[in-house]
N, C-alpha and C positions, 0 to 999 in steps of 0.2 A: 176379533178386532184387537189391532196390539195396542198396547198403553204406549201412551205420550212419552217421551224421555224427560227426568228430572230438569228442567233450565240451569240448575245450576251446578249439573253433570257437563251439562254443555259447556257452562261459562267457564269453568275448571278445566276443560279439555282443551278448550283455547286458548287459554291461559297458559297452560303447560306445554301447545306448539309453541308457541310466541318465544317463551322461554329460549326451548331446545334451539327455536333457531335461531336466537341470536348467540346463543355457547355456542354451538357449534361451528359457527362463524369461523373464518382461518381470522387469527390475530393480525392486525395490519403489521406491515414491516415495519422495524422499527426506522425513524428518520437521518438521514446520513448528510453533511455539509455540501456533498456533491457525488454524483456519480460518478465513480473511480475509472468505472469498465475502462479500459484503451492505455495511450500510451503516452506519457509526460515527460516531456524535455528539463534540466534544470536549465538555466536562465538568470539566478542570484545565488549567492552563498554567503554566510556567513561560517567558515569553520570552526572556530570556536565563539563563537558569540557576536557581539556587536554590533558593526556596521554592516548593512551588506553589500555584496561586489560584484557587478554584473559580470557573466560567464564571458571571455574572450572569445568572439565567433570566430576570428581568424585560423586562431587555435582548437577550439573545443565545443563548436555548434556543435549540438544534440550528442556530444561524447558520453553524459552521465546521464541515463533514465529509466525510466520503469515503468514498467509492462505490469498491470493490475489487469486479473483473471477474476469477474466476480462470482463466476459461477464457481468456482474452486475452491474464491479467497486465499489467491496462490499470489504474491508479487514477483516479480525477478527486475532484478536490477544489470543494468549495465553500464562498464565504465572502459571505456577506451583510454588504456595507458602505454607506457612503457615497464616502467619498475609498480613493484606492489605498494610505494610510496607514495607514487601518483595521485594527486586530487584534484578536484576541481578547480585549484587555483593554479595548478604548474603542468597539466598534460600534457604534451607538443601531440598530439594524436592524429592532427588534421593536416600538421608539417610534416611527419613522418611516419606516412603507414606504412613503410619494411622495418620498422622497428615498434611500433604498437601493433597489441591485441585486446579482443574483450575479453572482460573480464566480470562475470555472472556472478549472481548472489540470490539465494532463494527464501522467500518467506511465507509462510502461510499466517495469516493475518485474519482480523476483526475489526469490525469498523461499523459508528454509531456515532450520531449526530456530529460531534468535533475529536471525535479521539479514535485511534485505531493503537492496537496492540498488535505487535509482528512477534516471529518465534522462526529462527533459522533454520534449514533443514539441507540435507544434500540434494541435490539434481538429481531426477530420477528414484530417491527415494517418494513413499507415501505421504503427503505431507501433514503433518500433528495436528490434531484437530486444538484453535484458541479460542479464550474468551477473554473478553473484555472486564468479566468481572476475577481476572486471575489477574489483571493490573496491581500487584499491591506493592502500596509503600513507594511509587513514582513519583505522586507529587503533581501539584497541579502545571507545572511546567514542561512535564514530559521526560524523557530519559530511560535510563534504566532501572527496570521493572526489580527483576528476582535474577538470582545466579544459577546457572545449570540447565535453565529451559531449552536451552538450542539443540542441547543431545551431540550430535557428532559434525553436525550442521554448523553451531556456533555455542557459544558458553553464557548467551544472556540474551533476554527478552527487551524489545523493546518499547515503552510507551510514549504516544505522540500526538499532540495536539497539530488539530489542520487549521487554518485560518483564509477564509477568504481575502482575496485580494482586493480591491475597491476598484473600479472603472478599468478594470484590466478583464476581458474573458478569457474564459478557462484557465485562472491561474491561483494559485494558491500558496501556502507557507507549511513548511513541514518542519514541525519543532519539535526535538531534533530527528536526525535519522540514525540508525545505528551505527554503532561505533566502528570507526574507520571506513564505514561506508563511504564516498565522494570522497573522503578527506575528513567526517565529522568525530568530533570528539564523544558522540553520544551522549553528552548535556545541555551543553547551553547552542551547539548549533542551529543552525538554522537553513531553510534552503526551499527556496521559490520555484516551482515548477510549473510548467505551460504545456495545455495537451497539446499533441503532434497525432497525427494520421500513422496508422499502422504500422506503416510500408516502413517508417524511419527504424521502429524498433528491428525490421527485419534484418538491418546489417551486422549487427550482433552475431544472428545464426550463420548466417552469407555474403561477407562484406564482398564488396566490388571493387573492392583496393587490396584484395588478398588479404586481409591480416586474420589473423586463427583465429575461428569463432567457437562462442559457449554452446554447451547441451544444455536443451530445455530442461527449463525444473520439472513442467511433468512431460510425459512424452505422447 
C-alpha cells in the first residue's frame, strides 16, 4: 500500500503553481491616452506657441497628417506644399496642385499614457528602435529631447505631450511636433489633430490631382 503524501507537500505545491502563474503572466500593456493606429488630419496650429488657428479648408483640408503604424511604431507624416517653407498656415496646396507635392517625414516612435518620444529616420531605411525612457532633459512641456538621435534621418529626437480634446471626438493636441514639421518650431508649438479614414492618407502615395507622391517609410 503506498503512503499518503505529506499535506503540506501538497499545500507548497499549490502554492508554488499559483505563483508560477501569475509571473508568468504577459505583463499587461502599458496605458496610452488614445489609440493611435490610422490616420489624423491637423485641423488647429499653433506654430510657435499661443493662440491657436483653425486650418484653412479652402486651402489646406487634410494637407498636413500622419499615418501612425502601431504595429511598427513607425509615424510618417504628410505635408502638401509648394516650397520647403510651406506650413500649415500659408500652403495654397488645394489652389494649386501643378505646383504642390508631398512631402514625407518618417519616425519611429514610443508612446505611453500622455507622452510619445519620436526619432527620424529615412524612408525605407530599418527604423531605430525608441524609448520613452531615452526622453532626457525635455521637460515637462515637450520639445526636444537630445542632439544626434535622428542619425541620417534628422539631427534630433523629439518629446511630446498628447492632450485630449474635451467634447470633440477623435481629436487631440500635440505638444509640440518636431521641428519644422507643419511649420513647428519644436518647442512651444502646438497642433490639434482629428482621425480621418485611411483612404485620405492614401493621396500622399497617389494623388488624383497628379502631384509627386512620397515613398513609404517602410515598404
Amino acid at each position: 500500500m503506498s503512503k499518503p503524501r505529506n499535506p503540506s507537500f501538497l499545500v507548497l505545491g499549490a502554492l508554488g503553481l499559483c505563483l508560477c502563474a501569475g509571473a508568468c503572466k504577459d505583463d499587461p500593456p502599458t496605458p496610452k491616452l488614445f489609440q493611435e493606429e490610422g490616420v489624423w488630419s491637423v485641423i488647429k496650429y499653433a506654430l510657435e506657441g499661443g493662440e491657436l488657428r483653425d486650418v484653412d479648408n479652402a486651402n489646406r483640408r487634410d494637407a498636413f497628417m500622419l499615418s501612425f503604424d502601431a504595429s511598427e511604431k513607425v509615424v510618417t507624416s504628410a505635408a502638401c506644399i509648394e516650397r520647403e517653407t510651406d506650413t500649415a498656415a500659408n500652403s495654397p496646396c488645394l489652389l494649386t496642385p501643378d505646383t504642390t507635392h508631398w512631402d514625407c517625414r518618417c519616425f519611429a516612435y514610443d508612446f505611453a499614457n500622455d507622452e510619445m518620444f519620436w526619432r527620424e529616420f529615412n524612408a525605407g531605411d530599418i527604423p531605430p528602435s525608441v524609448s520613452l525612457s531615452e526622453a532626457n532633459g525635455a521637460g515637462d512641456g515637450g520639445g526636444t529631447a537630445t542632439d544626434g538621435g535622428g542619425g541620417d534621418g534628422g539631427d534630433t529626437d523629439t518629446y511630446i505631450i498628447v492632450a485630449e480634446i474635451m467634447d470633440i471626438a477623435s481629436t487631440y493636441n500635440f505638444r509640440p511636433l518636431p521641428e519644422d514639421l507643419f511649420g513647428s518650431d519644436g518647442v512651444t508649438s502646438r497642433f490639434v489633430l482629428q482621425k480621418r479614414a485611411d483612404s485620405v492618407f492614401a493621396r500622399a502615395y497617389e494623388d488624383p490631382d497628379g502631384r509627386p507622391a512620397c515613398q513609404p517609410c517602410v515598404p
